[in-house]
ROVONU-282927 format. One record per residue (C-alpha): z, x, y. Coordinates in Angstrom, 1 decimal. Example, Ala and Ser with C-alpha at 12.3 -4.5 7.8 and 13.67 -1.06 7.14 Angstrom:
<up: 7.8	east: 12.3	north: -4.5>
<up: 7.1	east: 13.7	north: -1.1>
***
This chain:
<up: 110.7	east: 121.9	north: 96.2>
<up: 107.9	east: 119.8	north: 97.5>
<up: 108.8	east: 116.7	north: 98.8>
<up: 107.0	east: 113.6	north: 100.8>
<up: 108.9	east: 111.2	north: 103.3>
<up: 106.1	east: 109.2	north: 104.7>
<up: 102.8	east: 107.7	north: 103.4>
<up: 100.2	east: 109.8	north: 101.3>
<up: 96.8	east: 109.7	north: 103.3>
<up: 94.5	east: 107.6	north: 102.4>
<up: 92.2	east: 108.4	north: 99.0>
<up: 94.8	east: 110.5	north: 97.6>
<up: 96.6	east: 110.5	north: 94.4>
<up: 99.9	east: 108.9	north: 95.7>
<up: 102.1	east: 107.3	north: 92.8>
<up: 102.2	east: 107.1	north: 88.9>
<up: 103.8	east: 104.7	north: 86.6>
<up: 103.4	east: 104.1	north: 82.9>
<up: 103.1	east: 100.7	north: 81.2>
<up: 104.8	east: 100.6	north: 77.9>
<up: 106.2	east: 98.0	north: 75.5>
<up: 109.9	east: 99.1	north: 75.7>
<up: 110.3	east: 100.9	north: 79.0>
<up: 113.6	east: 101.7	north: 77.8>
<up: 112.7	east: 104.0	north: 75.1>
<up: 110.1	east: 105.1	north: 77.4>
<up: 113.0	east: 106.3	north: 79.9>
<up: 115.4	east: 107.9	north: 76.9>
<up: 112.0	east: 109.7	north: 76.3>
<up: 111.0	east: 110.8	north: 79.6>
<up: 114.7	east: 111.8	north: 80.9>
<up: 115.2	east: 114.0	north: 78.0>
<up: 111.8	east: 115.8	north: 79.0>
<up: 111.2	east: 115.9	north: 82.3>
<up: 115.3	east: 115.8	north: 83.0>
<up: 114.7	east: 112.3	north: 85.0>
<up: 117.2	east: 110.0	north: 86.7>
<up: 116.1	east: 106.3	north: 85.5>
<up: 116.8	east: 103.5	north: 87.7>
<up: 116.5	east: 99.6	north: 86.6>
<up: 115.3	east: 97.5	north: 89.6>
<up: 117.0	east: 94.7	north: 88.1>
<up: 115.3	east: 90.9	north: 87.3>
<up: 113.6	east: 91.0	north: 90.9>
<up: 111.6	east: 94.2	north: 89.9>
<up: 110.6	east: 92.6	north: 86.7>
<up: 111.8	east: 95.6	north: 84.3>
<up: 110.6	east: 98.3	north: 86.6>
<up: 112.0	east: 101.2	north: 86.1>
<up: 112.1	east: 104.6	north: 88.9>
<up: 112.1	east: 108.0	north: 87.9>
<up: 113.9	east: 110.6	north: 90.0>
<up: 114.2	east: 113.8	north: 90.1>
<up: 116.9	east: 115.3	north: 92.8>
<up: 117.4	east: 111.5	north: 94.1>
<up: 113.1	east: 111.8	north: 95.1>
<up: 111.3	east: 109.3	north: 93.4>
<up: 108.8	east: 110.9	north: 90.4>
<up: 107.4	east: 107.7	north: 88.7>
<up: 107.4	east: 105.0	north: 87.5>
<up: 107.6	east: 102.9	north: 84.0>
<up: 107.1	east: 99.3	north: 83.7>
<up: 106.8	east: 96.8	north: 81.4>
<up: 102.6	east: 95.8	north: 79.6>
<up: 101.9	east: 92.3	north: 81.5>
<up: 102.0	east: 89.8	north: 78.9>
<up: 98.8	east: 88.3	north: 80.4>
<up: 96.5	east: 90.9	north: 80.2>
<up: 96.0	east: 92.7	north: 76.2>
<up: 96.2	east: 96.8	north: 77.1>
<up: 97.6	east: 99.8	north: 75.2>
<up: 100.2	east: 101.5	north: 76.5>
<up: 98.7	east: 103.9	north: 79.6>
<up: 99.8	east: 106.4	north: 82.5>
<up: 98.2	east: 104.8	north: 85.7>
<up: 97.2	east: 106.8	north: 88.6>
<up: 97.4	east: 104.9	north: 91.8>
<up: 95.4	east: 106.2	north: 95.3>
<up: 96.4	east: 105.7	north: 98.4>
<up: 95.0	east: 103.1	north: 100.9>
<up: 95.5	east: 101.9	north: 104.4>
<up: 94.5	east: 98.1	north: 103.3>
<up: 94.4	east: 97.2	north: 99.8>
<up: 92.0	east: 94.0	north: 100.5>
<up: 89.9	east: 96.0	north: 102.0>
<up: 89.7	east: 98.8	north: 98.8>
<up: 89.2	east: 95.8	north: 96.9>
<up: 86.5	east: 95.0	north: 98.8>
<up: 84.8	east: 98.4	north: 98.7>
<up: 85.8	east: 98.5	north: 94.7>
<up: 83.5	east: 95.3	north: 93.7>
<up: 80.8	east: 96.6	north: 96.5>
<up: 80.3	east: 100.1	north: 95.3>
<up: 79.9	east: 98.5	north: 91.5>
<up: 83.6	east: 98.6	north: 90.2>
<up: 85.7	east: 96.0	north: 88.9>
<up: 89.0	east: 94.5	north: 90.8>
<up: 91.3	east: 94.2	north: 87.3>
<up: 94.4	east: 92.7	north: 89.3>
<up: 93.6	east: 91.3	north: 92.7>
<up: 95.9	east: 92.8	north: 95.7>
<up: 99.0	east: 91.2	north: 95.4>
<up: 102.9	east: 92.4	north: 97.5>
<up: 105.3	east: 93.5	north: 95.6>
<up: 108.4	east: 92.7	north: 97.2>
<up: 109.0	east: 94.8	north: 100.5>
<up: 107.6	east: 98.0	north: 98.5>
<up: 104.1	east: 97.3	north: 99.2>
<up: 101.0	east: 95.9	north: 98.1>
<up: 98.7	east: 97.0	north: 95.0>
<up: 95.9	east: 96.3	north: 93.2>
<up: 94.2	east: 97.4	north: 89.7>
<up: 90.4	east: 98.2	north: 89.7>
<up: 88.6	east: 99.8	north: 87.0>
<up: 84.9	east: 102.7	north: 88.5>
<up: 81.5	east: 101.7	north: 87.0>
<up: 81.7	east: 103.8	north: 83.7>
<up: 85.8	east: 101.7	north: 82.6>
<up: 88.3	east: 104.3	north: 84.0>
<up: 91.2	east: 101.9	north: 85.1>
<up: 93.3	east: 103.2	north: 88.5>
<up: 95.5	east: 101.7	north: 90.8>
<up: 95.8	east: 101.8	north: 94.3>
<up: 98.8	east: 101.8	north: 96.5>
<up: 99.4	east: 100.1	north: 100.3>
<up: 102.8	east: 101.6	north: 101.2>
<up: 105.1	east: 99.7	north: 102.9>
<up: 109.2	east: 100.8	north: 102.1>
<up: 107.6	east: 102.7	north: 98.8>
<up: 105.4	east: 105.7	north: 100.3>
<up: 104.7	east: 106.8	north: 96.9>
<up: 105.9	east: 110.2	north: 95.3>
<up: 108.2	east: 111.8	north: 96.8>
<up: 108.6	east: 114.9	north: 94.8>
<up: 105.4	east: 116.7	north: 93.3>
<up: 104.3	east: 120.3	north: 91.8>
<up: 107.4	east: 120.8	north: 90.3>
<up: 109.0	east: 121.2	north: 87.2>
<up: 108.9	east: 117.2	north: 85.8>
<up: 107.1	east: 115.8	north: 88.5>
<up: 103.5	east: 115.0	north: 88.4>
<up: 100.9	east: 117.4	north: 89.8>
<up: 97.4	east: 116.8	north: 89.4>
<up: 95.4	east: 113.9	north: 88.0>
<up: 91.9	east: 114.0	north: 86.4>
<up: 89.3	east: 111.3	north: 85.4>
<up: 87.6	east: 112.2	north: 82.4>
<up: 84.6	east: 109.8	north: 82.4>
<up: 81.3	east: 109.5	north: 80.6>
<up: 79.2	east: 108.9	north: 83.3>
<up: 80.0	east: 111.8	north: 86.0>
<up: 77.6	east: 111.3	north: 88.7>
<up: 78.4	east: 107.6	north: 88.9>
<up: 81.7	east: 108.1	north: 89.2>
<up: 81.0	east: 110.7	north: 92.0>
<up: 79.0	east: 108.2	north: 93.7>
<up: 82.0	east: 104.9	north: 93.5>
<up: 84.9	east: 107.3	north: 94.5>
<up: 82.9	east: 108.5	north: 97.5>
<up: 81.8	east: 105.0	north: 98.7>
<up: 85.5	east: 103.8	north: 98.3>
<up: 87.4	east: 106.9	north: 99.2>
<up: 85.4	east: 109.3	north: 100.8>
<up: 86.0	east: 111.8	north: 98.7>
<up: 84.0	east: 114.8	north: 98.7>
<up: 83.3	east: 117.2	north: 95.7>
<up: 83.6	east: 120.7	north: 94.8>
<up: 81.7	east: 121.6	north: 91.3>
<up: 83.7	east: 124.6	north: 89.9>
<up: 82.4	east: 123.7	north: 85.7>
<up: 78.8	east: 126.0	north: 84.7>
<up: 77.3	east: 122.5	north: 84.6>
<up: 76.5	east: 123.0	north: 81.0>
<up: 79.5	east: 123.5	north: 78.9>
<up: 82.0	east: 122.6	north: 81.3>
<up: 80.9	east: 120.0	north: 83.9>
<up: 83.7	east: 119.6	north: 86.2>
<up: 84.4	east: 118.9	north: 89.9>
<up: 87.7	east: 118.9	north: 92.2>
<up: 88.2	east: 116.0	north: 94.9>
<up: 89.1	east: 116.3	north: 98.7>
<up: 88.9	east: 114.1	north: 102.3>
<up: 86.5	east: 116.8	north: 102.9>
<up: 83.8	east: 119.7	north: 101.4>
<up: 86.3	east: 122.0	north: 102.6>
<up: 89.9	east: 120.0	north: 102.2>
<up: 92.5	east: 121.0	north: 99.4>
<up: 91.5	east: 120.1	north: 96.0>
<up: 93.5	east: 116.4	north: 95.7>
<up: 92.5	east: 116.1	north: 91.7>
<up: 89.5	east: 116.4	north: 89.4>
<up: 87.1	east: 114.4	north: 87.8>
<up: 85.4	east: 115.9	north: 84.5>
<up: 82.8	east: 115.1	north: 81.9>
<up: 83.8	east: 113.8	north: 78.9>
<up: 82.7	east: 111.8	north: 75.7>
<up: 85.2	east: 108.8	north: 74.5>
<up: 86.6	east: 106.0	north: 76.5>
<up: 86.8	east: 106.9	north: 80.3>
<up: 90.8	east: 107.1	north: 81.4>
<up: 92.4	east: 108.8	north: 84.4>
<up: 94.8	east: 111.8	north: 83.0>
<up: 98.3	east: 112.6	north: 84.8>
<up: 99.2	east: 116.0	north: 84.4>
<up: 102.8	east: 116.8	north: 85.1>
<up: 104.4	east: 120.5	north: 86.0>
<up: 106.7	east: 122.4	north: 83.6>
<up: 108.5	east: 125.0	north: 83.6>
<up: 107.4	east: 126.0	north: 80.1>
<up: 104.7	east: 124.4	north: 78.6>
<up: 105.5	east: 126.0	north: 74.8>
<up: 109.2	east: 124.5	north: 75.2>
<up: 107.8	east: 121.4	north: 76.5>
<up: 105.3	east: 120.2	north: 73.6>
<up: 108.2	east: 121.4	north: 71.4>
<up: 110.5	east: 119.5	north: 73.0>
<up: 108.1	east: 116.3	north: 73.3>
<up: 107.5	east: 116.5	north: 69.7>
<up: 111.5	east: 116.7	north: 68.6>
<up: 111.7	east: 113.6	north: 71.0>
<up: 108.6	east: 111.6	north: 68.8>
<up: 105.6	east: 112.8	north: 70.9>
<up: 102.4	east: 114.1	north: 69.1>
<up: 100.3	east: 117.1	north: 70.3>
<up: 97.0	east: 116.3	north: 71.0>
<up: 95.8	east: 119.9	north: 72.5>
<up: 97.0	east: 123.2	north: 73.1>
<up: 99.1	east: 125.2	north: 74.1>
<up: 95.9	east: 126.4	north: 76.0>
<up: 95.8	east: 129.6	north: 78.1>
<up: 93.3	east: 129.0	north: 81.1>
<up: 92.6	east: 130.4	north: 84.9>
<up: 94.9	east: 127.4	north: 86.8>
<up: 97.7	east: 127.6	north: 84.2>
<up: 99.1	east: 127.2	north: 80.3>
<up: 98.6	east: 123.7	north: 79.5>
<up: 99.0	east: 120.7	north: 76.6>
<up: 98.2	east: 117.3	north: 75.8>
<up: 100.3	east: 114.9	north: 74.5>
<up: 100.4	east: 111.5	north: 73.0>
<up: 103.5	east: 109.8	north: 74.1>
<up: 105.7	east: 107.6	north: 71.6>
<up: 103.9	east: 104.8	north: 72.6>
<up: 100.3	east: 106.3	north: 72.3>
<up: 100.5	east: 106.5	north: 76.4>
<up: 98.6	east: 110.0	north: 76.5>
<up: 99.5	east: 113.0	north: 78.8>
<up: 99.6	east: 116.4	north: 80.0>
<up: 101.8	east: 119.4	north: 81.1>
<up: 100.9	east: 122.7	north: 82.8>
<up: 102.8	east: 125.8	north: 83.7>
<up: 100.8	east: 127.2	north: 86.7>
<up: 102.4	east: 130.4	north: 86.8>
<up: 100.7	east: 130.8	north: 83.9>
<up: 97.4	east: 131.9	north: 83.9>
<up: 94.8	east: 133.8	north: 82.3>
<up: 91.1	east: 134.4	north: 83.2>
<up: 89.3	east: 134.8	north: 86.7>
<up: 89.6	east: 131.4	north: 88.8>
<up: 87.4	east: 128.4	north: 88.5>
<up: 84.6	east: 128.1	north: 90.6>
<up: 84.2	east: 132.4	north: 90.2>
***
């Protein structure tokens, strides 16, 4: 069981929460599939609920800010060693600061951006919360993916605020697709892949079974967007939550065709 007890390094995928309009039919939902422990934070928290699995925080869900019109969303936050200073590099590289850094309580300190081409992230200074810490396993998250409709400039923001460096494993015609690492040669952290409609970052969460997942997700009021797919990094499905927030599983063990980038 993979597990974290200190901060993510900087520039990677560290924490997800979901921002819903009832967070508590959000949690009935999301412990029934994932087999999550939902704790309330109480009034300080403002409605924040955390996710566990085996007492290791997962994720969170939180209540839509009445200020700010949104649909319901999974947010992928990144890790930072200063989040004024990722706000800095956000507006300077051509993004968008959505939510100015701000503390929340001893936890740590956040802010929302959104890349040149509209995808909104977050981005996480850890302080008592280090982010997850459980991943790549059954109900916990395990990759996350922009899909955006203006690849290269994405490439270029991410790099200038995160360093990332790229390695293209799509045929650059049908599939244009790269993964994202500290370095040309680091572990894949996520993936960023072409795409036409609105630009969003995708969490993808591990299962056990992805056929008895989107089965399950649809008894519980979930729609199925894609699949099941068969593909070389595992069987996988997109989903539309109960609130619209969209989705996807995977079953690594799963897989069929030689490995991307072959």
């Amino acid at each position: 069981m993979p597990e974290r007890n200190t901060p993510w390094q900087p520039g990677t995928p560290c924490w997800v929460d979901c921002q819903v309009d009832d967070t508590h039919r959000a949690a009935a939902f999301y412990g029934a599939l994932f087999g999550w422990e939902i704790e309330d934070g109480g009034a300080e928290s403002g409605g924040y609920l955390m996710a566990r699995r085996h007492d290791r925080a997962a994720a969170g869900i939180g209540p839509k800010s009445p200020e700010m019109a949104m649909p319901s969303v999974w947010t992928t936050y990144i890790a930072t060693e200063s989040a004024d200073r990722t706000a800095e590099a956000v507006t300077g590289n051509g993004g968008a600061v959505l939510v100015p850094p701000f503390d929340v309580l001893d936890a740590g300190r956040m802010l929302v951006a959104a890349d040149p081409t509209g995808a909104a992230f977050g981005v996480w200074e850890a302080r008592g919360h280090h982010g997850a810490g459980i991943y790549n396993e059954h109900g916990a998250y395990c990759w996350n993916e922009l899909h955006t409709d203006g690849y290269r400039r994405a490439q270029e923001f991410y790099t200038g605020v995160f360093g990332w460096a790229y390695g293209e494993i799509g045929d650059g015609a049908d599939i244009v697709y790269s993964t994202f690492a500290h370095t040309p040669d680091g572990a894949p952290l996520g993936g960023i892949n072409q795409a036409a409609g609105p630009p969003y970052w995708l969490t993808w969460f591990q299962v056990d079974d992805t056929d008895a997942a989107l089965r399950h997700a649809t008894e519980l009021g979930a729609t199925v967007l894609r699949g099941p797919d068969d593909s070389p990094v595992g069987r996988m499905g997109v989903l539309r939550g109960p609130q619209d927030e969209v989705f996807a599983v995977i079953d690594p063990t799963r897989t069929a065709g030689p490995p991307p980038g072959t």
